[in-house]
N, C-alpha and C positions, 0 to 999 in steps of 0.2 A: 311670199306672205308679207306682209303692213303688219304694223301697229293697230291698226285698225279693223281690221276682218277677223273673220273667223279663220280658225284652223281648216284647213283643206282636208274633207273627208267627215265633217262635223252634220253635215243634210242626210244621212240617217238616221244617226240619235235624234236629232232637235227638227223631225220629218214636220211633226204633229205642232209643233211651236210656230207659235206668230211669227211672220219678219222681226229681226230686231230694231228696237227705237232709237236711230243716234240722237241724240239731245245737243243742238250745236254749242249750248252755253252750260253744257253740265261740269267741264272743269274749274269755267270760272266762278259759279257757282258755290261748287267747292268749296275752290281758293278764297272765294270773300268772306266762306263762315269761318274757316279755321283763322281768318286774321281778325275778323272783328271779336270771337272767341278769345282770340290767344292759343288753341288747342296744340297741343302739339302731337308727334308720334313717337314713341318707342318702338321698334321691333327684333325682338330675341329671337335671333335667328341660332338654329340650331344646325348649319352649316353655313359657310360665308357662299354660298351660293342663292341668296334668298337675295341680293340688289340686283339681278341680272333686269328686272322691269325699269328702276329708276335712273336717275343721273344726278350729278351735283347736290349729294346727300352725305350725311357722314356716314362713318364707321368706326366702333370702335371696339377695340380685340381687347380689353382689360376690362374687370369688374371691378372698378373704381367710379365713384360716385361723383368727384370730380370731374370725370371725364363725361360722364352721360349731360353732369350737366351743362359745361362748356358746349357739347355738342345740340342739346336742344334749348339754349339761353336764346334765341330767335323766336318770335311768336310764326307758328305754321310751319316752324323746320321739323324735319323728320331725321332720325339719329336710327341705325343700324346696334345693334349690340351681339358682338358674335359668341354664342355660347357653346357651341358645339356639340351640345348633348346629348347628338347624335352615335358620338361616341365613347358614352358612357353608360353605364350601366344606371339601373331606374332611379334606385336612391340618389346616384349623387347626381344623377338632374334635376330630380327634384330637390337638392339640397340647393343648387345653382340658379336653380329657378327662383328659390325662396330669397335669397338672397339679393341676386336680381333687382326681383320685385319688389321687397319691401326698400331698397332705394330709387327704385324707381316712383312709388308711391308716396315717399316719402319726398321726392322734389316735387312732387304733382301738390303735395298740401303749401309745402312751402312757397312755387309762385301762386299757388292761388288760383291757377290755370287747368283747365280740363286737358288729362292725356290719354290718349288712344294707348292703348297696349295689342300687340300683335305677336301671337306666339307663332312663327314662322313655322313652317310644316314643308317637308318633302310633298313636291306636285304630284307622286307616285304613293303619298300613303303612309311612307316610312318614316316612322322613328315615336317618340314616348306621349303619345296624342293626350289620354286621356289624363294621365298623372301628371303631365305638364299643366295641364289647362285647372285642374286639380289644386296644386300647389300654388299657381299664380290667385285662384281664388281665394286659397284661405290663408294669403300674403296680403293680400285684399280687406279683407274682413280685421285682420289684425291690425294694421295702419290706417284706416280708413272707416273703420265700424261697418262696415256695406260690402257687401261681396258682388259679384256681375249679376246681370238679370240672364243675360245669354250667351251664348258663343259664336259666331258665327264658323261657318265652316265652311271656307271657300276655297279646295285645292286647286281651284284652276291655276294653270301655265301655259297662257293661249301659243305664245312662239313656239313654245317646245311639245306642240301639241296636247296638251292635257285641258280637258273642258267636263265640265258637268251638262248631265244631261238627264233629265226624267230621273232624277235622283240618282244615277248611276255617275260615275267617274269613268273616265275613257281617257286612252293612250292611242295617239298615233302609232303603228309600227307597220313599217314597211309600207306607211301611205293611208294606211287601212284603220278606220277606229277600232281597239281591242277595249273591251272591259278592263279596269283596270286590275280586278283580281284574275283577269288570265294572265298578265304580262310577267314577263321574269323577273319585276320590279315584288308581286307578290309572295317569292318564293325567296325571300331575302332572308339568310342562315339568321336574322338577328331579329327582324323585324316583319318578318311573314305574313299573311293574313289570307283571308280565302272571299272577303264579300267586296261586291260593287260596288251594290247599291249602299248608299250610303249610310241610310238610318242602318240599315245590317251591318254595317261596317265599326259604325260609332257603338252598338251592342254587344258585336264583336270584340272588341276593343277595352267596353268595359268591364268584361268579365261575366256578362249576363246583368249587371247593375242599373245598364237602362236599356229598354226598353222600346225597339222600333218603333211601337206606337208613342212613344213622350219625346221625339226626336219632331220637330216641325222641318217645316221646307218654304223656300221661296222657288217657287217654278218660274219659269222661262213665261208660261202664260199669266202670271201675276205681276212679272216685271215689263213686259212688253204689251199686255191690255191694261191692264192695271195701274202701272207704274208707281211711280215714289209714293202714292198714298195710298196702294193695296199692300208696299212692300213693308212701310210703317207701321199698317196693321196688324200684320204679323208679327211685327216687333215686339208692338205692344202687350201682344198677349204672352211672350217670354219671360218668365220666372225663373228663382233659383239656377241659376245656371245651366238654363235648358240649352241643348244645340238646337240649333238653324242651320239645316243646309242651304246651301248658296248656288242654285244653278247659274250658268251662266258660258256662252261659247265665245264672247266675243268681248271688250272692254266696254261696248258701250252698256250692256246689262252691269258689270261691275258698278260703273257709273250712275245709275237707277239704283242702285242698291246702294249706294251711299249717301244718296241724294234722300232715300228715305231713312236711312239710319241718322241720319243727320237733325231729321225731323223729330222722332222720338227721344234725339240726346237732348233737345231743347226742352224737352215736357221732362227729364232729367232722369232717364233709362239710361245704364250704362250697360255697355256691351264688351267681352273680352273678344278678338279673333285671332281663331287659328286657322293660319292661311297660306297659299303656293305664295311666288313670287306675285302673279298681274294684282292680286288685290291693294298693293301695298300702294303700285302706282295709282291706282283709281282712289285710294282711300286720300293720300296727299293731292290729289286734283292736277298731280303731275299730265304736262304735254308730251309728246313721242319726241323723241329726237333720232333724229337720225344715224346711221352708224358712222361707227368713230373712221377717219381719215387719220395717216398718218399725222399730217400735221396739226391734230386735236392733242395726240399725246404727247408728241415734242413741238412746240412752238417753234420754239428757236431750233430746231434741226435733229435728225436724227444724229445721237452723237457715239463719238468711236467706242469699239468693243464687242465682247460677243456673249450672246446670253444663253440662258439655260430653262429648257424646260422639264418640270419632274412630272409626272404620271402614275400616281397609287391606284386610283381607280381598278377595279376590276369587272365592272357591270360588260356586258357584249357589246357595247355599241364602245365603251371604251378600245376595248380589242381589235376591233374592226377598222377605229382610227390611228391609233398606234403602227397596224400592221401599212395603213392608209403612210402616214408619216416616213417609215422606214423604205417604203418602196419609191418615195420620194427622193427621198437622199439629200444630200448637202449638208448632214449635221453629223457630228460624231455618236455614236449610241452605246452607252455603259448601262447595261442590268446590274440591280440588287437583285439575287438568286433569295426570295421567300425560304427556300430547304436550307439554306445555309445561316438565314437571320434567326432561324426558331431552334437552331442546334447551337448548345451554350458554346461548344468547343471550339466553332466556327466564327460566330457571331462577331468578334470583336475583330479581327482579321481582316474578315471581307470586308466590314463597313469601311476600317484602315484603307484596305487598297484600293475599294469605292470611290474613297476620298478624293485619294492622291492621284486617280487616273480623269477625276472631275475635274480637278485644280487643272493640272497638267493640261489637258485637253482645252481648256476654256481660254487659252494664251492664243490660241490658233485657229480657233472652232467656235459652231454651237453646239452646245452638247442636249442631245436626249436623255437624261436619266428615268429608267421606268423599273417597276417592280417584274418580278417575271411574272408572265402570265396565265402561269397553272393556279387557278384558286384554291389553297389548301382551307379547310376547313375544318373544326375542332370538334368535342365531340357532342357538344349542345353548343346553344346561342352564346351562352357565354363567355367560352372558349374559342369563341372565333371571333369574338370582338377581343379578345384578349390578345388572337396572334394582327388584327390588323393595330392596335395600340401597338404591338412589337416593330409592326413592320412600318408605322407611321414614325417611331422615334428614331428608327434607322434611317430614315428619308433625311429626317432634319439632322441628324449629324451630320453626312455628307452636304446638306446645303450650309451648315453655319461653316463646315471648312469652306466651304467654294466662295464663301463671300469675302476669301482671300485675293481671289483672281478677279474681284471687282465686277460681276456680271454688269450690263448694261441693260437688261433687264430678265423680269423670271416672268415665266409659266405655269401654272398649279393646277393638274390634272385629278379633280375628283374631289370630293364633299372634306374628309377630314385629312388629306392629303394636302387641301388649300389654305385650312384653317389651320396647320400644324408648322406647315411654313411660315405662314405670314406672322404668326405668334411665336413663334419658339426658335422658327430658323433664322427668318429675317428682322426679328423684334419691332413689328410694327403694332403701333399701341393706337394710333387711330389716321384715320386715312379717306381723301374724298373717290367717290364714285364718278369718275369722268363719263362714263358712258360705255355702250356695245360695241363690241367686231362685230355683229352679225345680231341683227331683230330682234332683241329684247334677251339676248343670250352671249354669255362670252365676258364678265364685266371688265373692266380697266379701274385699276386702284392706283392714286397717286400716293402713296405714303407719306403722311403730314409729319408725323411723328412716330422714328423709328431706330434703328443700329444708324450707326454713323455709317458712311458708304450707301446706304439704303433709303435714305430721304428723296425724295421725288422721281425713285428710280420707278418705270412702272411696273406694276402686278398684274398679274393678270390672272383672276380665277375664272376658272375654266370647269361645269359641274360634270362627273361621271358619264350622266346620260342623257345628253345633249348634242344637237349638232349633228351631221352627217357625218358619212364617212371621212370625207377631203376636210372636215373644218379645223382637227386639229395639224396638219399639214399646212395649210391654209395659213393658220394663225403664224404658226414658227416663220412661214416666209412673209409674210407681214411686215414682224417685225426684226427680221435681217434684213428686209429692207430690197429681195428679190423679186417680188410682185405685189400688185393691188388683189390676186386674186378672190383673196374673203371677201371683196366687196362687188365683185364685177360678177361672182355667181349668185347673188343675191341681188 
């Protein structure tokens, strides 16, 4: 699979759809309105797996205001903002989101400049859609007097197979497009949901508050016959914070839909979107780049040492590749036992000997650190985000010891497992996106500004349910420096 095609297995859902239109001059396009604009992009991303589309963008892991704006001080730069609210409970997203936002709108008055906001969204559906999109609106209204005209609602993740289609959401698995509420992505202890199709999804969602009929759509036959001035049309008639679904299989419809979102910002329609990863690339007019080579993330040489990868994840394709890693071999492997961190009596002991068997082992090794792989679960949703916050702050205890043994670099397996590290374990407060191990998945973070020891060391986040079996094997021998394999099966 390209940057550029569709996901393989995509010609049932979108049977009935026109060929897609590639527009050979849609990025530059793009790119000439956001510089002659000045525009820039924000995107609160609700796990740090939301840059897996872009390259050479910032990121920043602090709600500091200073920081957002150092980061989008460039007219056309696009700035990550990692909020994590994935793993928190609804109020305090929405308290983070508020907060957020009304600095993020508040630099938007100050240069004077139009800014895109993109409330990042799980390519599977998961996490606080409607109260996120909510909060950011009436952060909106308060700094600004004007709230959004619409949302747009684009979960596509073409690399990691996720594509909209006839209004429905679809997952690759096993080769095969699933709906996205069959996959086991809907049966999430926290974040659940039972619809496809979309407009049911977003009704779903709201509590019965809106209304499948007051949900509009941009189809695949309005952006492929139609194009950027059927797409505008639809824009135009969004009000109040109406959603917009976003079909789209492939980036060049992304593409067409920015191209007329573009058209409508001019006539001075604002739009908020809540979106997977691919829109973020199409919305900055970013080009594909190709996947990263060793010699992208160490110029000057791979250098001595040995690094560490962690794994909180618990999704099944994480499972799958962990067992993929261990049958592998060449790295040393230390479990956190979950039964042991959620029993107070225990708790502080293991993570101790966690520790010291991480340290120890990383003088001579790379080490595996993963959680164990029985998912315990609590006795409602809220409970079981409660024991992954337990079992997320035990991860980073053993990595803040380990960054005694000086890794050479890390690995961060899974959504708040990557955001937990990078902020808490390894103190990295903003950082550029080098680029992919593998087609639009996998990212490479340089750490701009971080712990001492941890400046330019690289990151690497890695999301739960992505990637095949071998990719997380793949990656670990990467970068020990034993084969090119991640990139020779791709």
């Amino acid at each position: 699979m390209t940057h550029e095609t569709s996901p393989a297995g995509t010609a049932a859902p979108a049977a009935a759809a026109p060929e897609p239109v590639r527009l050979p001059d849609a990025r530059q396009r793009i790119r000439a309105y956001r510089e002659a604009t000045g525009r820039r992009t924000a995107v609160l991303d609700d796990d740090p797996t939301g840059s897996q589309s872009v390259h050479g963008v910032s990121v920043v892991t602090v709600l500091e205001a200073d920081e957002y704006a150092a980061a989008l001080a460039e007219p056309a730069s696009t700035c990550f903002i990692l909020t994590n609210t994935r793993s928190l409970d609804e109020a305090d997203a929405v308290a983070l989101n508020q907060e957020a936002g009304r600095a993020l709108f508040t630099l938007e008055a100050r240069l004077g400049v139009p800014l895109d906001v993109v409330s990042r969204s799980d390519s599977t559906l998961r996490g606080h859609v409607m109260a996120e999109i909510r909060a950011l609106d009436a952060v909106r209204r308060e700094v600004a007097g004007r709230g959004f005209d619409g949302v747009l609602l684009a979960p596509s993740y073409f690399e990691a197979g996720r594509f909209t289609a006839g209004d429905v959401h679809w997952a690759m698995v096993g080769g095969e497009p699933v709906p996205a509420g069959e996959t086991e992505f809907a049966k999430d202890a926290t974040f659940g949901y039972r619809s496809s199709d979309l407009k049911d999804f977003v009704a779903e969602k709201s509590g019965g508050t809106v209304h499948p009929d007051q949900v509009l759509s941009i189809g695949l036959d309005d952006i492929r016959t139609g194009g950027e001035d059927r797409v505008a049309e639809i824009l135009r008639a969004a009000t109040g914070l109406q959603l917009i679904i976003v079909n789209a299989t492939e980036f060049a419809d992304l593409e067409i839909v920015v191209l007329g979102l573009q058209q409508v910002q001019r006539e001075g329609k604002v739009f908020l979107h809540r979106t997977g990863p691919s829109f973020v690339r199409a919305l900055a007019g970013l080009d594909p780049k190709p996947t990263l080579q060793a010699q992208d993330i160490w110029p000057g040489g791979r250098p001595a040492g040995h690094g560490l990868a962690v794994v909180g994840s618990h999704v099944g394709q994480t499972a799958r590749q962990v067992a993929a890693a261990q049958a592998r071999g060449g790295v040393t492997e230390v479990e956190l036992s979950v039964a042991e961190l959620i029993d107070p009596a225990a708790r502080a002991g293991h993570i101790a000997a966690t520790a010291e068997r991480v340290v120890g082992a990383l003088a001579d090794a790379d080490v595996l650190l993963y959680t164990s792989r029985t998912l315990l679960k609590g006795a409602d949703a809220a409970a079981s985000l409660e024991i992954a916050r337990s079992v997320s702050a035990a991860v980073i205890e053993v990595v803040k010891a380990a960054l005694a043994a000086r890794p050479a670099w890390v690995i961060a397996k899974g959504g708040i497992t990557s955001h937990d590290v990078a902020v808490r374990g390894l103190g990295i407060r903003r950082a550029t996106v080098l680029g992919q191990l593998f087609p639009g998945m996998v990212s490479v973070l340089r750490p701009d500004e971080a712990a001492p020891g941890v400046q330019g060391m690289p990151y690497v986040v890695f999301a739960g349910n992505v990637g095949d079996e071998n990719a997380l094997a793949d990656t670990i021998e990467l970068f020990r420096g034993t084969t090119s394999a991640a990139h020779e099966r791709k």
